[in-house]
N, C-alpha and C positions, 0 to 999 in steps of 0.2 A: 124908367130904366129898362122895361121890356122891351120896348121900342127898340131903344139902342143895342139892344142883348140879342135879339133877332135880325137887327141890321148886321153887327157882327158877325152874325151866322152865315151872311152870304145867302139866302136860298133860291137865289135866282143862279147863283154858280152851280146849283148841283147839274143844273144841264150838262155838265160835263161825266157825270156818274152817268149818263143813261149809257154810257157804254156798255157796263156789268148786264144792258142786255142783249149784246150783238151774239153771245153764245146762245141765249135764248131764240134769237131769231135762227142764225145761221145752223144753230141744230136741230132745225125742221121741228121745234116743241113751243113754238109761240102760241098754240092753243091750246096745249095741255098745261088744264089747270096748276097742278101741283109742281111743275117746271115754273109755272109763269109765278106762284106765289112765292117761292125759293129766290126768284132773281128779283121779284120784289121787294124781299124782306134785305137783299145786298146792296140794294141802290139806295134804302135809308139808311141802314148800316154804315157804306160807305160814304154819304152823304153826312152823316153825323160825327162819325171820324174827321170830315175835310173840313165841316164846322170846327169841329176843336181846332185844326191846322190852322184854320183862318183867325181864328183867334190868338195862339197862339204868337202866329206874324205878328200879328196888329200890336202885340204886347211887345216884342222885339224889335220893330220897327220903329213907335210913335214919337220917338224924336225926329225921326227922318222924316215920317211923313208930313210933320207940322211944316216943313219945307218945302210940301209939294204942294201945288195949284188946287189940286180935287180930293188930294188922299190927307190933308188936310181936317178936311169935315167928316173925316171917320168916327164913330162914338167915341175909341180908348184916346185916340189922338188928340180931339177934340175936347175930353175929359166928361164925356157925356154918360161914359159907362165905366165907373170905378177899376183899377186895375184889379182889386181883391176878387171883384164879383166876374170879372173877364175870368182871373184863375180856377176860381169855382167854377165855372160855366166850362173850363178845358176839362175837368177833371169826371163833371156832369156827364159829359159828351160822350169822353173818350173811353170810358174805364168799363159801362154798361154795355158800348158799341164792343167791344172787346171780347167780352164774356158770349152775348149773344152772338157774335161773329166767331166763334171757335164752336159754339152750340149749332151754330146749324152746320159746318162744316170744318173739319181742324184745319184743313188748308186753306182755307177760305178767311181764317182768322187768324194764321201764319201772317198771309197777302196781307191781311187790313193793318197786323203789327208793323210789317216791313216797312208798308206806306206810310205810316205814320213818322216811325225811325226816320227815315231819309229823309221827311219834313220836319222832322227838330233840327235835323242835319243841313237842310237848307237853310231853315231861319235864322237859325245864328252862326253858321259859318260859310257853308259852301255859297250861300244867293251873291256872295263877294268875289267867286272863281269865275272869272271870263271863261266861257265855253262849258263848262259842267254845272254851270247856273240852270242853263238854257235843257239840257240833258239829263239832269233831275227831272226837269217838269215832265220833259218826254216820257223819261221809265214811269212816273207816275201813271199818265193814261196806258203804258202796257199794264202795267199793275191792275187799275181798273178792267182791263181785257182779259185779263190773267183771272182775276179772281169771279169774274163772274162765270168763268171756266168751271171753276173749283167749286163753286155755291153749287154745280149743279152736278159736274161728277159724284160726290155722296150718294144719287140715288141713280147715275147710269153712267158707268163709267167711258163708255166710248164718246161722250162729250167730247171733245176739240174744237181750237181752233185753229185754220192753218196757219203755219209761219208767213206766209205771203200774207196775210190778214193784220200779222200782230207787226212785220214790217213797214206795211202800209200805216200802219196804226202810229208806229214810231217817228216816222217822217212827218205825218201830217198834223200831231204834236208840238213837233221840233219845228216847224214851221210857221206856227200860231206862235210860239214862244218866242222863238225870234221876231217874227212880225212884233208881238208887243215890247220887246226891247226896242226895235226902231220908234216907234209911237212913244215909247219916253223917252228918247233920244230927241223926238223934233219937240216935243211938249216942254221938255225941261232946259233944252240946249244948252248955255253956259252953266246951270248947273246941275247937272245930271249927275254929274258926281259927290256931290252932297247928300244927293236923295238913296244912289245905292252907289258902292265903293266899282263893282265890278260895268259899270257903266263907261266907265273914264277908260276900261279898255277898249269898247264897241267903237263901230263907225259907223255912218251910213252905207259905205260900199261894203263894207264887211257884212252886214245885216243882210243888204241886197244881194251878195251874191250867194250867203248861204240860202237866203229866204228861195234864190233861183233855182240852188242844186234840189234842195226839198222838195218844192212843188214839184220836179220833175220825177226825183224818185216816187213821192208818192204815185200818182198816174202808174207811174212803169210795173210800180209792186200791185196796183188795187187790177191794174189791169192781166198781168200774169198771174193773180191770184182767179180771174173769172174766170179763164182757160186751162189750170192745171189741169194734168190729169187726176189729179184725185177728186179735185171740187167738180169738175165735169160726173167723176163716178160717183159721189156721194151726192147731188141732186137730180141726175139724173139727165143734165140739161146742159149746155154749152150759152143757153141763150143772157147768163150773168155777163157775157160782154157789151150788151149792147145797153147797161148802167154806168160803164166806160166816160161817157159823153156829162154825163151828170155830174160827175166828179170832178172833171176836168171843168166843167165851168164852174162848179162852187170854190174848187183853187183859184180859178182867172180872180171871179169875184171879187175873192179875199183880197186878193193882189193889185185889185181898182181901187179894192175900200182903204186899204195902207198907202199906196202911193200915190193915190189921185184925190182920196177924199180926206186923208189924214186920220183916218182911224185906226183903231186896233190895239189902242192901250188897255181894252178889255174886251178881246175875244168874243167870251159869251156874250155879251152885251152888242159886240158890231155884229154879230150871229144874226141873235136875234130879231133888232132893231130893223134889220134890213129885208124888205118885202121879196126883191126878185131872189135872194138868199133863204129863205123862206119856204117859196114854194119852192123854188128847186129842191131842196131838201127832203119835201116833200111827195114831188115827183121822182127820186130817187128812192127814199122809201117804199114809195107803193108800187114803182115798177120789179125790185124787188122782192117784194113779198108776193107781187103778180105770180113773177117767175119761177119760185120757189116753192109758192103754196099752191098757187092755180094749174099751171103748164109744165112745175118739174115733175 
C-alpha cells in the first residue's frame, strides 16, 4: 500500500514546483546559501501540498477514471490504495505543509492556502467549466511564481518578479493545459465526455487555435520581459534577449510533440521524456544563468 501511497503522490509532477525557484534565480541570490535553502524548503512545501491535491482528484475522480485507457490503473481507481488511507494521506500532507508554510513566511502560506482552495474548487466543481477549467491550472503555476516570491521576501524585501515574467508564466501554463485537453480529446474521442463533463465543450480547432494565440503570447511577453527597462537596469545587461530563441523552440517543440506525435496528455512527463526538449532546456538554463551570474 506504500507503493501505491507514493504513486498517488505524483513525484515525478513536482517538476512543475521548481518554478517557486525562478525568484531565486532571477533575484541574482542562487548562491546565497540561506535564499537557496528558503526556496528549498517551498518547493517541498509546495510539492506536498500538490501531493494532497492529487490525491484529493484521484478521490473525486475514480469513477471517471475506471473509464479512462491509462487513468484507469491509478492506485484509488484501481482500488490498490484504500479510499480511507487516500483521506489520511490528504490530511498527512496538507495540514503539516500548512503550518510550516506560514512558519517560514505568512504570505508564503497565504499562496500555499489559496492554492490549495481553488484545487478543492477545481476537483469537484469548476474541472467541469469549459474555459476556467483550463485557467485554474494557469493561476496555479502564477501561484507557484507568486509564492516563491514571498518564501523569500521575509528576509529581503526587494525580491520581485516582473509582471512580464509572471505574464509569460500565465500563457505558457495556459498553453500546456490546453495542449493536454486536446491530447484527451484525440485519446478518448467519442468518449471524452464521460471521463470529464467539461470535455464535451472542447474541440480540436478550438484547442488549436487557443493553443496558437498562447504560444505567441508567451514569446512576445518572455521576449519584452528581456528588454524592459527595468530588467535591463536591475541586471545590469540587455544580453536576456538573445535566450529569446530557446523559448521559442521549446514552444515549436511542444507544438510537434501535440500535433505531430500525439502527446501531451501529461505535460511533465512529454517534458521530460523527450531528449531534444531536454537539452534545450538546459541550454536555456545555463545560457541564463551565464548571463546573469557571469556577464551581468
Amino acid at each position: 500500500m506504500i507503493g501505491a501511497f507514493i504513486q498517488s503522490c505524483r513525484p515525478r509532477e513536482w517538476t512543475k514546483n521548481v518554478l517557486v525557484f525562478a525568484a531565486l534565480v532571477f533575484s541574482n541570490h542562487l548562491f546565497d546559501q540561506s535564499y537557496f535553502l528558503r526556496s528549498l524548503a517551498a518547493f517541498f512545501l509546495f510539492s506536498f501540498t500538490a501531493s494532497s491535491i492529487y490525491l484529493l482528484n484521484d478521490l473525486a475522480d475514480r469513477e471517471k477514471d475506471r473509464a479512462h485507457p491509462k487513468k484507469k490503473n491509478r492506485p484509488i481507481a484501481s482500488g490498490r490504495l484504500p479510499v480511507g488511507a487516500a483521506r489520511a494521506g490528504i490530511a498527512l500532507l496538507a495540514i503539516p505543509s500548512f503550518l510550516a508554510g506560514y512558519y517560514l513566511s505568512r504570505e508564503f502560506g497565504i499562496a500555499l492556502a489559496i492554492y490549495f482552495a481553488i484545487n478543492v474548487a477545481y476537483s469537484y466543481k469548476l474541472k467541469n467549466s469549459v474555459i476556467i477549467d483550463v485557467l485554474i491550472i494557469s493561476l496555479g503555476f502564477l501561484i507557484r511564481a507568486i509564492a516563491g516570491v514571498e518564501a523569500l521576501r521575509a528576509i529581503d524585501p526587494s525580491v520581485v518578479l516582473s509582471p512580464w515574467l509572471l505574464v509569460c508564466t500565465f500563457f505558457a501554463s495556459l498553453f500546456l493545459a490546453v495542449g493536454k485537453r486536446r491530447a484527451e480529446l484525440m485519446l478518448l474521442e467519442g468518449g471524452a465526455a464521460s471521463h470529464r463533463a467539461s470535455l464535451m465543450k472542447y474541440s480540436l480547432p478550438l484547442t488549436d487555435l487557443i493553443m496558437s494565440v498562447t504560444v505567441g503570447a508567451t514569446v512576445l511577453s518572455y521576449a519584452l520581459y528581456t528588454i524592459w527597462p527595468d530588467t535591463v537596469t536591475k541586471f545590469g545587461t540587455d544580453r536576456l534577449i538573445y535566450t529569446v530563441p530557446f523559448v521559442a523552440y521549446g514552444l515549436f517543440r511542444y507544438c510537434y510533440l501535440v500535433f505531430q506525435m500525439g502527446k501531451g496528455g501529461n505535460p511533465a512527463e512529454a517534458l521530460l521524456a523527450d531528449r531534444p526538449m531536454g537539452v534545450n532546456i538546459l541550454l536555456w538554463l545555463g545560457a541564463v544563468l551565464a548571463i546573469l551570474y557571469v556577464h551581468g
